[in-house]
C-alpha positions in Angstrom: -15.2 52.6 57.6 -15.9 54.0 53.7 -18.7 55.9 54.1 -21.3 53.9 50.9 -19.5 51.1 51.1 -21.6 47.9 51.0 -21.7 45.0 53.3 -20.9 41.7 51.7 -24.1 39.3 51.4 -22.4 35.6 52.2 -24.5 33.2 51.1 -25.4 29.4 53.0 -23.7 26.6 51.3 -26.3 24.2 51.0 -24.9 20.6 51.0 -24.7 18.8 47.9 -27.8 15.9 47.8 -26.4 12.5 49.0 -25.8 9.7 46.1 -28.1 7.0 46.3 -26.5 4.0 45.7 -28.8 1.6 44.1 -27.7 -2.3 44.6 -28.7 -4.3 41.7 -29.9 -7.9 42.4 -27.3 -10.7 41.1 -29.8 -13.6 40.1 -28.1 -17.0 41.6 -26.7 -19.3 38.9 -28.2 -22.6 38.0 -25.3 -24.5 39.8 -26.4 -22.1 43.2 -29.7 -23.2 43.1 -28.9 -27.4 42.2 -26.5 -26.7 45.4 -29.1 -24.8 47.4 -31.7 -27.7 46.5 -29.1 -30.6 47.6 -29.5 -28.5 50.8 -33.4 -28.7 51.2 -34.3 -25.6 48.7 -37.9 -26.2 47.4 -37.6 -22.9 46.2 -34.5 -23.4 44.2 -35.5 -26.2 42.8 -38.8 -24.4 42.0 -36.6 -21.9 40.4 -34.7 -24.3 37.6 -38.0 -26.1 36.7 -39.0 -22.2 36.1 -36.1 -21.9 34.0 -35.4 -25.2 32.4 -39.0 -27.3 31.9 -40.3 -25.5 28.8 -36.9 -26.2 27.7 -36.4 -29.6 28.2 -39.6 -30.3 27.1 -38.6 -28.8 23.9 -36.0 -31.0 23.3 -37.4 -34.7 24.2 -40.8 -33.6 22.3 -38.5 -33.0 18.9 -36.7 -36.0 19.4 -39.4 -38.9 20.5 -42.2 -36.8 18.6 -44.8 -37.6 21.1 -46.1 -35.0 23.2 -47.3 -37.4 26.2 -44.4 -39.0 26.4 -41.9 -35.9 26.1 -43.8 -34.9 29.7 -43.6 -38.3 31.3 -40.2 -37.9 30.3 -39.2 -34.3 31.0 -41.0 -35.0 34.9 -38.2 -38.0 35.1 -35.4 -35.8 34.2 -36.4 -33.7 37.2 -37.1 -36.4 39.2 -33.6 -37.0 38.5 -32.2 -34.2 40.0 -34.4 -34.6 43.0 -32.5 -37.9 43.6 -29.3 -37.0 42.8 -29.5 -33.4 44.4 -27.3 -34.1 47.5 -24.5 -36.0 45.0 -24.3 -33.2 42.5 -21.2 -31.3 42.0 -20.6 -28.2 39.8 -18.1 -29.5 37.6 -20.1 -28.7 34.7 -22.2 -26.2 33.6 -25.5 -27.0 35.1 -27.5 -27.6 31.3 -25.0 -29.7 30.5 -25.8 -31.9 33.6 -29.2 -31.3 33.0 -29.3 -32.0 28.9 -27.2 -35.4 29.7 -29.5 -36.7 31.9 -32.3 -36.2 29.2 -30.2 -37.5 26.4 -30.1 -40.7 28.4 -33.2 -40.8 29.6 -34.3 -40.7 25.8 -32.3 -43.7 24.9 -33.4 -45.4 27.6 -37.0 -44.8 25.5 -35.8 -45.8 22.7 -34.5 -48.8 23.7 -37.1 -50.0 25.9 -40.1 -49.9 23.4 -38.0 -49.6 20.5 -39.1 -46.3 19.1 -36.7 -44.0 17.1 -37.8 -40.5 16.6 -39.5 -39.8 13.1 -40.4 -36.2 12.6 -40.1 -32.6 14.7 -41.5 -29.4 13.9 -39.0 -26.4 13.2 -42.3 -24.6 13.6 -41.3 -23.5 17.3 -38.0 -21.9 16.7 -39.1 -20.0 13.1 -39.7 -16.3 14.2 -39.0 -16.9 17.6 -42.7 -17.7 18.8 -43.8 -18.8 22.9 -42.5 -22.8 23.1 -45.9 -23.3 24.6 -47.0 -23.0 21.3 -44.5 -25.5 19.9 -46.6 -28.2 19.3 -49.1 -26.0 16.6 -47.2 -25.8 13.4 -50.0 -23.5 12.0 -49.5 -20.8 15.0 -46.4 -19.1 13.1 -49.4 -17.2 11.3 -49.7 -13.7 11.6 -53.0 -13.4 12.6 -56.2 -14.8 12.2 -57.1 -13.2 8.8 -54.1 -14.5 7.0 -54.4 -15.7 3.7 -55.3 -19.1 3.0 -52.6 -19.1 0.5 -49.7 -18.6 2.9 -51.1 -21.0 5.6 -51.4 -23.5 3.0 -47.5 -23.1 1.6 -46.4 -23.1 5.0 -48.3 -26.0 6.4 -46.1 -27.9 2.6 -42.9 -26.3 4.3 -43.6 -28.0 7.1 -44.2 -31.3 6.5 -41.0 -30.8 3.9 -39.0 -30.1 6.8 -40.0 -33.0 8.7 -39.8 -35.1 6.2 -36.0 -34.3 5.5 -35.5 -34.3 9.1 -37.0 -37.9 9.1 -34.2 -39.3 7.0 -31.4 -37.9 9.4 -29.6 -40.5 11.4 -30.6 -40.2 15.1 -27.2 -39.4 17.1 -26.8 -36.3 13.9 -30.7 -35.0 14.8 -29.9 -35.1 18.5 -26.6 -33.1 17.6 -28.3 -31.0 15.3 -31.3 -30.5 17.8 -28.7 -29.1 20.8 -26.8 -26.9 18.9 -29.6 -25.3 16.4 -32.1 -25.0 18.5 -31.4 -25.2 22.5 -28.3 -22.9 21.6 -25.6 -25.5 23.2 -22.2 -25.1 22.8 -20.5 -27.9 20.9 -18.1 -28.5 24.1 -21.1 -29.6 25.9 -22.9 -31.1 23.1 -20.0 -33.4 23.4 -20.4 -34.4 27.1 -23.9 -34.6 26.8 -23.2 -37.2 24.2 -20.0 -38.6 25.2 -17.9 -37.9 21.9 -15.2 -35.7 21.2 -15.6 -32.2 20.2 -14.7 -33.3 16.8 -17.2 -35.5 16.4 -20.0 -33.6 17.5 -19.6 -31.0 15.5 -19.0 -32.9 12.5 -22.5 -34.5 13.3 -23.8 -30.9 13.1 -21.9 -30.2 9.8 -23.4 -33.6 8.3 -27.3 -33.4 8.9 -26.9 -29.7 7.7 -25.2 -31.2 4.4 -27.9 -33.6 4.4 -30.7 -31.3 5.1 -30.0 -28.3 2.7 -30.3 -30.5 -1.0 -33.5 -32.1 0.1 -34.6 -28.8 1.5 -33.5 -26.1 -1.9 -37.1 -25.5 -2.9 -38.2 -24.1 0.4 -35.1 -21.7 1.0 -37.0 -18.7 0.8 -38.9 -20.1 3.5 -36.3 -20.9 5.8 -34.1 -18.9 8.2 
């Protein structure tokens, strides 16, 4: 042995910290939970009225401009799917179902006390604000305090809009309605309404021809 030589200090080897794996949660689909209902869910089917009501609602309230009877119509489309629950089948996307069965629903309306829709508010979909609020065109305010001035010029764009919209021909507002503001695809849009692809986007095309003439003096108003 060297005499001052020094003895090697060997260090432990701590092990490297194990790698939590963290499993995110996969949400089911709408088509899961229509199955999982036709099996006896409540709490799947409480899931796509979660999901789904304020929508709907949405929709029938632009087009039969009542709020009353946009509910009582809105709780038959999902009585609808109560009923038919154990029938259904996925071979569509499950808002296209859905949107069908309250496009039919709303002619069914129409028919039966002969109303046609006159008027909707694009209140609810200018800057995005809560569809619970949909049904106060003066809530797109900023706040309390604003000036009188604005409330007043938008209050004029609003009943501008409506009345343009009131001149559109009822299968071009539903079109319009589905694809402008419920964010539908024209592919469903056309079975929802039973026409070709074609057609329901040239429906869109033609109330937006229609609308943007009668609407030129409020298009710094309108997104």
């Amino acid at each position: 042995m060297i005499e001052g030589s020094r003895k090697l200090q060997i260090l432990p080897i701590h092990p490297a910290p194990a790698v939590v794996e963290r499993k995110e949660t996969v949400l089911p689909t709408d088509e899961d939970l229509m199955l999982e209902h036709g099996r006896g869910s409540e709490a799947a089917f409480s899931e796509l009225m979660r999901r789904h009501q304020k929508g709907v609602l949405n929709f029938v309230y632009r087009m039969v401009q009542n709020r009353q009877i946009a509910e009582e119509i809105t709780q038959e489309v999902f009585l609808a799917l109560v009923k038919n629950a154990r029938r259904y089948k996925p071979t569509a996307k499950f808002t296209t179902y859905l949107y069908t069965i309250a496009s039919n629903m709303i002619s069914k309306e129409w028919l039966r006390r002969k109303r046609r829709p006159r008027v909707f508010s694009l209140f609810a979909s200018w800057g995005g604000q809560d569809e619970d609020e949909m049904f106060h065109p003066l809530a797109q305010l900023a706040d309390d305090d604003a000036d009188t001035q604005i409330a007043y010029e938008r209050l004029e764009v609003s009943e501008a809009v409506n009345k343009a919209l009131q001149d559109l021909p009822a299968h071009q507002r539903e079109a319009f309605i589905l694809r402008r503001f419920q964010d539908i695809s024209y592919q469903d849009i056309a079975r929802i309404t039973r026409v070709p692809v074609g057609t329901a986007k040239s429906r869109v095309v033609r109330a937006e021809q229609a609308l943007r003439p009668l609407l030129e003096a409020y298009r710094d108003y309108i997104a």
